[in-house]
C-alpha positions in Angstrom: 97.7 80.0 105.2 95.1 80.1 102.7 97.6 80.0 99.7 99.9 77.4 98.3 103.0 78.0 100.2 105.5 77.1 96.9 103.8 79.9 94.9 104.2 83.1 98.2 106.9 84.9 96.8 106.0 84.5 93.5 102.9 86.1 93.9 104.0 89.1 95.9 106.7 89.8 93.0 104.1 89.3 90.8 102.8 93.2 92.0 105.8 94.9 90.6 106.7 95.5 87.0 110.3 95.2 86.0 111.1 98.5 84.9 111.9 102.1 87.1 109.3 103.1 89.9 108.6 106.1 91.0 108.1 106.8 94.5 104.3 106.8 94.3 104.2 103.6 92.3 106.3 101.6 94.6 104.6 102.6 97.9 101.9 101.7 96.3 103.1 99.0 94.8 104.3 97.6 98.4 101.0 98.3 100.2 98.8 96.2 97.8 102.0 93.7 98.5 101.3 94.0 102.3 97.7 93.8 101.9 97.8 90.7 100.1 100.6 89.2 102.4 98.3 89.6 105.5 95.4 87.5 103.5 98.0 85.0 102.7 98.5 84.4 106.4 95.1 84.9 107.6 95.3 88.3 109.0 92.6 90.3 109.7 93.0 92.2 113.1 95.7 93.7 115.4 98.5 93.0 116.0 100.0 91.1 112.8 101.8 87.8 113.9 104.3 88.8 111.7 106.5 85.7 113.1 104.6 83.7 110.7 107.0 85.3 108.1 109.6 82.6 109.4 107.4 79.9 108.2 107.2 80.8 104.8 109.3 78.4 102.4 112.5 79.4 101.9 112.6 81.6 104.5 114.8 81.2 107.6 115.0 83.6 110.5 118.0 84.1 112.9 117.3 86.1 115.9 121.4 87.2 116.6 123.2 89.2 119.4 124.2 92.7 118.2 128.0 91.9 117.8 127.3 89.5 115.4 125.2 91.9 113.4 127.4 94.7 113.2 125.1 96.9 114.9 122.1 96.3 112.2 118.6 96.0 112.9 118.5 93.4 110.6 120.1 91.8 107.0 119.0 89.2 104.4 121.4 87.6 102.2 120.4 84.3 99.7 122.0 81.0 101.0 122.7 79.4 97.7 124.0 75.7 99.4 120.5 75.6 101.3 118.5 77.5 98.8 116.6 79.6 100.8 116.8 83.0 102.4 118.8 83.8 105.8 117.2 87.0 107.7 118.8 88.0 110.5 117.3 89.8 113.4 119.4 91.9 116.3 118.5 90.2 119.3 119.0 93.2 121.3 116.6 95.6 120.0 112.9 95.8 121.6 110.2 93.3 120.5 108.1 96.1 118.9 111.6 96.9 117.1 112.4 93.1 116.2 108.9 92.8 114.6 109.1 96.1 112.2 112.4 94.4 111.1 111.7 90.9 110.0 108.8 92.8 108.1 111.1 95.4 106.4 113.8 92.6 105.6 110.8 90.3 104.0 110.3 93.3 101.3 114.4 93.2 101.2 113.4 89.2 99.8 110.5 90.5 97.5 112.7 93.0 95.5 116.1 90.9 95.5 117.8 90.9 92.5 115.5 93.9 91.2 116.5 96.5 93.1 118.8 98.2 90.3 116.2 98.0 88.2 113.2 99.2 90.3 115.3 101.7 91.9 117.7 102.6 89.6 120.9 105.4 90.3 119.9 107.3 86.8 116.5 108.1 88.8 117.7 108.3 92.6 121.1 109.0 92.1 122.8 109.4 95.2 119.6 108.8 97.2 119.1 105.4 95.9 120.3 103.2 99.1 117.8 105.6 101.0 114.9 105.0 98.8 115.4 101.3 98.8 115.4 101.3 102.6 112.2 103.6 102.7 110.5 101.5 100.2 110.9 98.8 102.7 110.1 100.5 105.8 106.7 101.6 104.0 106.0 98.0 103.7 106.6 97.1 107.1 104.3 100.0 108.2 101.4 98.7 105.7 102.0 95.1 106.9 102.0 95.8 110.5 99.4 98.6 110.7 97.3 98.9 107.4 95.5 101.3 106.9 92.0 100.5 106.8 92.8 99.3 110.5 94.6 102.5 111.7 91.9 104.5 110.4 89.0 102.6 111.8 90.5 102.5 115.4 91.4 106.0 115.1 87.7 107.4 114.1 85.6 104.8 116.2 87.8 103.6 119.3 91.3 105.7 120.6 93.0 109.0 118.6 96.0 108.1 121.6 99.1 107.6 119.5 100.3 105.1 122.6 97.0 103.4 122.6 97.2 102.5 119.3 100.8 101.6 118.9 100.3 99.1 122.4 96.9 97.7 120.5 98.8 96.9 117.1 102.3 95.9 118.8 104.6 98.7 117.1 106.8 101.6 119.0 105.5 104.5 120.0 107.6 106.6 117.3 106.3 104.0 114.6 102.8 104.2 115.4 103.4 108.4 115.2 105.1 108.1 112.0 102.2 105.9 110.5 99.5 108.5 111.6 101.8 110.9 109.8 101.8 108.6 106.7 98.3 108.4 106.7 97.4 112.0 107.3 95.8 111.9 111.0 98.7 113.8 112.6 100.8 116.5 111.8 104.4 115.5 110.5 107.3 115.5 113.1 110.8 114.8 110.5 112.7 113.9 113.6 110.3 110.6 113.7 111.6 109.8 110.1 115.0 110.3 111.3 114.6 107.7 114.3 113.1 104.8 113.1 114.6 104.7 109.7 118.9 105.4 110.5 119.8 101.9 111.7 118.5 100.0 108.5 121.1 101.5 106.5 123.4 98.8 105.1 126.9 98.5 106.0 129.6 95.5 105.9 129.0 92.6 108.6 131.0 91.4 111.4 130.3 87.9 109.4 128.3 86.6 106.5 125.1 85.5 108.0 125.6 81.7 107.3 128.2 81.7 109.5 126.4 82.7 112.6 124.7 81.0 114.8 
């Protein structure tokens, strides 16, 4: 890492004013986020080691069987004895699912405690949970394929959605959805629908300190 380690979050926060966002400000706002996290750990080509994510300070991540996850994809929660964040990953989704999660439960980390604010019930009424969870899918799709990458390999190497998702590490779907995002495909909503309904936050089987 080309950064000092201590100061990571602080700088990624430091992207995002403390007042409402609309939608176009905070995607934005979490792809200049993504584009600075992947020069903080020294990323410049396909596929992202996103695992270097776990080795961030205060950042400690659980890979857990589905039971003890409540069927999740993925949740974060602050661990006040150890002081440091606790992601935990479903250990029985795919690799290419397991990766897009630790990335959209990092932006989870980066607006903690701000999400009221940022995202606020006045604004998104009740779409607000949803808009928080898109927010953080966004990032994970600018962290894992950004797009000045996408867009090169499209226009000089493979216009194969499957090529593309194998060469950056991502599903299928997500690779389709991204092309969507960035305007190289026509839009599909049933995409949207698949890759996003499994983030949604409900109650765990057990706070995440207590598992294993």
């Amino acid at each position: 890492m080309n950064h000092d380690p201590t100061t990571i979050l602080q700088q990624l926060r430091a992207f995002v004013p403390t007042r409402p966002l609309e939608l176009h400000e905070a995607k934005a706002i979490a792809e200049h986020q993504a584009v600075k996290l992947l020069s903080i750990l020294d990323q410049y080509e396909p596929p992202v080691n996103v695992g270097l994510i776990a080795e961030l300070p205060r950042i400690e991540v659980r890979v857990v069987p589905n039971r003890d996850i409540g069927g999740l994809s993925g949740a974060t929660q602050w661990d006040r004895t150890k002081g440091r964040w606790l992601v935990a990953i479903n250990r029985d989704d795919s690799k290419t699912r397991r990766r897009f999660t630790l990335a959209h439960e990092f932006k989870h980390v980066l607006d903690n405690r701000r999400t009221t604010v940022l995202y606020p019930k006045r604004l998104y009424g009740a779409q607000t949970e949803q808009v928080v969870e898109q927010m953080c899918d966004w990032f994970a799709a600018c962290l894992l394929a950004p797009r000045p990458w996408v867009k090169r390999l499209w226009t000089q190497e493979s216009q194969d959605p499957a090529v593309l998702a194998a060469t950056f590490n991502i599903s299928p779907a997500a690779m389709n959805i991204r092309l969507e995002q960035l305007g190289l495909v026509e839009p599909r909503q049933r995409w949207h629908r698949q890759v996003t309904r499994t983030y949604f936050r409900r109650s765990l089987v057990q706070p995440l300190g207590a598992m294993a």
